[in-house]
C-alpha positions in Angstrom: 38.5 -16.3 -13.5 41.5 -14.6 -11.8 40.9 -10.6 -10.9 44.3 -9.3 -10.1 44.4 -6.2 -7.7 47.0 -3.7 -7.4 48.2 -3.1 -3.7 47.0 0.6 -4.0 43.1 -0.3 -5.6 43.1 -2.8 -2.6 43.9 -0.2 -0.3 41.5 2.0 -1.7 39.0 -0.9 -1.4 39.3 -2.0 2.1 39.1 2.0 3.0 35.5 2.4 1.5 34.5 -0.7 2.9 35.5 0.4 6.5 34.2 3.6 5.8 31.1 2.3 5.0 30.3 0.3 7.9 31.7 3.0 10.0 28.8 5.0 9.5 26.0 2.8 9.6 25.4 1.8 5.7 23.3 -0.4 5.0 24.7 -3.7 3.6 22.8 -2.9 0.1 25.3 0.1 -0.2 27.9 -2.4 0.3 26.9 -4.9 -2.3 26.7 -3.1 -5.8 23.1 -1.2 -4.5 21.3 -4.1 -4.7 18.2 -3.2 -3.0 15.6 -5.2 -1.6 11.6 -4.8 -2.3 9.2 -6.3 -0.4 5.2 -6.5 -0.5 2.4 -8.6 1.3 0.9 -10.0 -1.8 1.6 -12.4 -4.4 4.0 -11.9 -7.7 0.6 -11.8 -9.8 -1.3 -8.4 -7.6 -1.2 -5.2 -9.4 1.0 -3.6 -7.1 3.7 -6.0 -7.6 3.2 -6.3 -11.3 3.8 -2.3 -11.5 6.5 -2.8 -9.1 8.7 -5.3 -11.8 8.1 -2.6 -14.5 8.8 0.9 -12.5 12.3 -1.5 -10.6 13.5 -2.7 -14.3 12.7 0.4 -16.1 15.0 2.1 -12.9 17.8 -0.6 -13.5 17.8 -0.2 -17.3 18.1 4.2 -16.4 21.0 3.4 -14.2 22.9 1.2 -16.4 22.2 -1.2 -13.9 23.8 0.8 -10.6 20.7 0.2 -9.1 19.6 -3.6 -9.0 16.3 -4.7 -6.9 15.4 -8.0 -5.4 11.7 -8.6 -4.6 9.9 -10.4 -2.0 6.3 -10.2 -2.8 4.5 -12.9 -0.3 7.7 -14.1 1.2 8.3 -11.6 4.6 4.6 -11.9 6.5 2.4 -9.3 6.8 2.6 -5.7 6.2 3.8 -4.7 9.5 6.7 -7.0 9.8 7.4 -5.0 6.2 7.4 -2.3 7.4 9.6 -3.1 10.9 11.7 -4.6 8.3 12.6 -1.0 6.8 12.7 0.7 10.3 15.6 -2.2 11.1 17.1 -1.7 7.7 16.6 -5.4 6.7 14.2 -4.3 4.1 15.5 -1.3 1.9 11.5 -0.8 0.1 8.1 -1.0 1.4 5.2 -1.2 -1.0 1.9 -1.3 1.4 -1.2 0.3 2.9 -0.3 -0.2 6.5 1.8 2.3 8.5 0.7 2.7 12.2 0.1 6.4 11.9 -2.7 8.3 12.0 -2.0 10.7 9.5 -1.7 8.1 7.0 -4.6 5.8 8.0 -7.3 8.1 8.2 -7.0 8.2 4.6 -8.6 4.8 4.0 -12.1 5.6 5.5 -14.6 4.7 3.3 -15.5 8.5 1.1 -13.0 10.3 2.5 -12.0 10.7 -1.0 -14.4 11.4 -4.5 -12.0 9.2 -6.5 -8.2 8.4 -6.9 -7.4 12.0 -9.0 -8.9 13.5 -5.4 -6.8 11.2 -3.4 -3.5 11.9 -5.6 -4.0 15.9 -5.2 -4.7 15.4 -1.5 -1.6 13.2 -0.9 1.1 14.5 -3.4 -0.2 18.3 -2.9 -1.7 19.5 0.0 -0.6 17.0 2.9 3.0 15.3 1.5 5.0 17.9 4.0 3.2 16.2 7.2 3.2 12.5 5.7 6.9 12.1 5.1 7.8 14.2 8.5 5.8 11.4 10.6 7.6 8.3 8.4 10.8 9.7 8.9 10.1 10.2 12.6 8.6 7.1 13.5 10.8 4.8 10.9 13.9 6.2 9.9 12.0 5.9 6.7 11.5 8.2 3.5 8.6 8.3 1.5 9.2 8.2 -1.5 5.3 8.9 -3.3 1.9 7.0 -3.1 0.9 4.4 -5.6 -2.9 4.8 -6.1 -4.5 0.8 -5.5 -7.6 1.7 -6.9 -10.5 1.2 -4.4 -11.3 -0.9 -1.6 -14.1 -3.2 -1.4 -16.4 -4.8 0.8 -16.7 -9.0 1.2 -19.6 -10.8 2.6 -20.5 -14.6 3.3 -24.1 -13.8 3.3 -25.6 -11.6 1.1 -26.2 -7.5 1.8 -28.9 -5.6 0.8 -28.0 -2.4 1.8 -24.8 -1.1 3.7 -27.2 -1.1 7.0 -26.8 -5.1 7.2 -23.6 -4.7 8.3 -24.8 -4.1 11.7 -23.9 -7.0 14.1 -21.7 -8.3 11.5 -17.8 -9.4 12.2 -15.7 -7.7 9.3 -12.6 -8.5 8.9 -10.1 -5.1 8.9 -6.4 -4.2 8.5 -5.1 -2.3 11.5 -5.9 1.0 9.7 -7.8 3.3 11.5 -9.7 4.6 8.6 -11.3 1.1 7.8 -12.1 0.3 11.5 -13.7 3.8 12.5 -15.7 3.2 9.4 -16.6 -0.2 9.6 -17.7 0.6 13.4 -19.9 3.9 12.2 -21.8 1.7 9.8 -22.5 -0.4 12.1 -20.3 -3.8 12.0 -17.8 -5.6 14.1 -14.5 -4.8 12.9 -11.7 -7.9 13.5 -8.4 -7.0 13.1 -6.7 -9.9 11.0 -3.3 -9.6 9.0 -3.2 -10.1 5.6 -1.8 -13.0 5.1 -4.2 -14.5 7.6 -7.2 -13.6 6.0 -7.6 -16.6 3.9 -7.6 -18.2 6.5 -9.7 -16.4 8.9 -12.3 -16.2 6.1 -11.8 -20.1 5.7 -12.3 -20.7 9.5 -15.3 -18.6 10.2 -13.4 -16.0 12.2 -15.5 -13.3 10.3 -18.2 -13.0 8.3 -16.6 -10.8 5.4 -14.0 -8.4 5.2 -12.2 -5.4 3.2 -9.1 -5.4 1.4 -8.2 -4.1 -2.1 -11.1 -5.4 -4.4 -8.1 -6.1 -7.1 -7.1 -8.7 -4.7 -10.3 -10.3 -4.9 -9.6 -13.0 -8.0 -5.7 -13.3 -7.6 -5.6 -14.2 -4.1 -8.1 -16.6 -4.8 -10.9 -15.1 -2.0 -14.0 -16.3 -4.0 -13.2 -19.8 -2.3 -13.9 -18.7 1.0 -16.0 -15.3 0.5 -18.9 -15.4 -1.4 -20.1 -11.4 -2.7 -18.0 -8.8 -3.5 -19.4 -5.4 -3.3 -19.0 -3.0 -6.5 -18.9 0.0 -4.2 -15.8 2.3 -3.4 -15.3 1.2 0.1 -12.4 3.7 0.6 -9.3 4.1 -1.6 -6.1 1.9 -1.8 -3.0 4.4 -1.5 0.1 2.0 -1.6 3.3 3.9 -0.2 6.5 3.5 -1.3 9.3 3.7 1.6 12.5 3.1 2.0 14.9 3.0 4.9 16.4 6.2 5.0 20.0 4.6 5.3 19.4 3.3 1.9 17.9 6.2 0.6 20.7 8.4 1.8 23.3 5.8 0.3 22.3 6.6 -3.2 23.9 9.7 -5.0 21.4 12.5 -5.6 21.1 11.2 -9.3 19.8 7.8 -8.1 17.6 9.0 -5.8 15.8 10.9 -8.9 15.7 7.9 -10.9 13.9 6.1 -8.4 11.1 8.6 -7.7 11.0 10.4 -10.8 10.6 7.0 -12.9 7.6 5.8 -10.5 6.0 9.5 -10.8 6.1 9.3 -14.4 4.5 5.8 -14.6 2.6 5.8 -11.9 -0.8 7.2 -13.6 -0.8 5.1 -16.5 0.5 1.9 -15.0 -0.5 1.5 -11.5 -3.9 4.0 -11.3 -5.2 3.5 -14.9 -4.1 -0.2 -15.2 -5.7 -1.5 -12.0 -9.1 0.9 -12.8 -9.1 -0.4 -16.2 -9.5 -4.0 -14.9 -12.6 -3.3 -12.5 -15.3 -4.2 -15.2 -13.2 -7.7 -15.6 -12.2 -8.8 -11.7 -16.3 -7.9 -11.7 -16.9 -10.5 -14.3 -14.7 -12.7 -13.3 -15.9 -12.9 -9.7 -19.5 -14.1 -11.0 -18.2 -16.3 -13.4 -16.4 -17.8 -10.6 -18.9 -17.6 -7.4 -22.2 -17.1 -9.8 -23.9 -14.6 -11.5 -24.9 -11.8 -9.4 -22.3 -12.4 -6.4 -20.8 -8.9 -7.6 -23.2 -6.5 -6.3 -23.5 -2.7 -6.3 -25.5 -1.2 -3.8 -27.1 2.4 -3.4 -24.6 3.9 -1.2 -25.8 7.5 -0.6 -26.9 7.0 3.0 -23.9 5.6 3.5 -21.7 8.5 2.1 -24.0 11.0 4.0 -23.3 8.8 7.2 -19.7 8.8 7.1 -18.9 12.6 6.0 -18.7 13.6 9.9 -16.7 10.9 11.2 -14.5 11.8 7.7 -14.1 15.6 8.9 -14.0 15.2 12.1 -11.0 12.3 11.7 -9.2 15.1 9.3 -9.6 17.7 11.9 -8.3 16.3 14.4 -5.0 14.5 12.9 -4.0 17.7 10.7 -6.2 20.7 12.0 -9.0 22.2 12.3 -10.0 23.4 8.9 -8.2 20.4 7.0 -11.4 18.9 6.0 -12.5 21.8 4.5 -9.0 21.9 2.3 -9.6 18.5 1.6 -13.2 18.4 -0.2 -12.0 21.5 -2.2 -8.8 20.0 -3.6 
């Protein structure tokens, strides 16, 4: 095919292209905004399944101004994700790891009643604070919080109450939230990247872990973990963010689409969706591992052990006070 080009639309051309790269725009701005999405798990995790819909649905708004190419499993672990945006070789993040305080405080086990009280405390009362420190500490934007569903607990040997966790080397993300806990409930928390914890598990490095219990059957953990624990053990809150060269290179319009179509489809299709398949990763994890390796156990002392460590952690990243804001939203 031959595309013939005036001298003039040349001209014009060449000048935005120079422009462009004059000010620092990232090379998705230069190629048709084709922007790049990248996430720690596999194609087949909720997150990245709601992440297809919300990026097509945003291509098909645009008339296809806005393309996406995902990585999901493909760039390492959630920090190099993240490093990836603050370079500007990844235009969107979809993780629970950030290196901030503000953000991983959040994942300590009841710091939340459910995911409606995470959403209100996240999208209402804090979102001010939480994009300031992104923006800060990434030249990032965030965008809004996908909600995971909750977190779960993973043991070799079987628990009979949350009190055998003492002694015990659990396997954590570097989130503050899940270490503090793990530590006030009495276990070891090991610090091991995600896509090392197969591994890890595999090896003996730990003797459980916590990660998203969603993950539990697609990233195939019943081969080398053998309970899963029914229990909230803190909430997932996935953020969305994107380098904020990217984000600024979209018109205002674009920027819309993008948050306003995940906004409107987040509560049915990332929230509802994932909580709707509890009963069946549940199922499926004693069909795989036996019946009776799913296991809920009576949590209250636990709840009752973590609420000070939980307001004392919100008083001290947002302000005296916060705590109280918090259990009333």
């Amino acid at each position: 095919m031959t595309i013939n080009l005036t001298r003039r639309q040349f001209g014009r051309a060449a000048a935005g292209i120079a422009a462009a790269t004059t000010v620092g725009a990232p090379l998705s701005a230069l190629a048709a905004k084709k922007l790049s999405y990248a996430n720690a798990g596999n194609a087949t995790t909720n997150s990245n399944k709601f992440a297809k819909a919300w990026l097509d649905e945003v291509t098909k708004r645009t008339g296809g101004d806005l393309t996406f190419q995902m990585f999901t499993g493909t760039k390492g672990g959630e920090k190099d994700l993240l490093d990836g945006v603050a370079l500007g070789t990844i235009d969107i993040y979809n993780g629970a790891y950030t290196g901030t305080r503000e953000f991983d405080i959040l994942y300590s086990p009841y710091f939340f009643r459910d995911g409606n009280h995470a959403a209100s405390v996240v999208n209402k009362l804090l979102p001010a604070k939480l994009d300031a420190v992104l923006e800060q500490r990434y030249n990032a934007k965030f965008m809004h919080v996908g909600r995971a569903g909750p977190w779960a607990l993973f043991t070799k040997e079987k628990l009979s109450s949350f009190a055998d966790l003492k002694g015990m080397k659990i396997r954590a993300p570097q989130i503050e939230g899940q270490i503090k806990g793990l530590e006030h409930l009495g276990a070891k928390p090991t610090v091991v990247p995600f896509n090392e914890l197969y591994s890890a598990l595999q090896q003996g490095v730990v003797d459980g872990m916590v990660t998203l219990a969603s993950l539990g059957v697609t990233m195939k953990f019943y081969e080398v973990v053998k309970h899963i624990y029914t229990n909230e053990f803190g909430f997932g809150l996935d953020k969305q963010v994107m380098n904020m060269n990217s984000w600024s290179s979209l018109s205002k319009s674009e920027q819309d689409n993008l948050t306003g179509t995940f906004i409107e489809m987040e509560p049915a299709g990332y929230f509802q969706d994932t909580m709707d398949s509890m009963p069946g990763i549940w199922a499926d994890w004693n069909k795989l591992n036996g019946e009776g390796t799913a296991v809920e156990l009576d949590a209250a002392a636990a709840q009752t052990a973590m609420e000070p460590l939980n307001r004392s952690l919100a008083d001290d990243v947002f302000g005296a006070g916060t705590w109280d804001k918090i259990v009333a939203a």
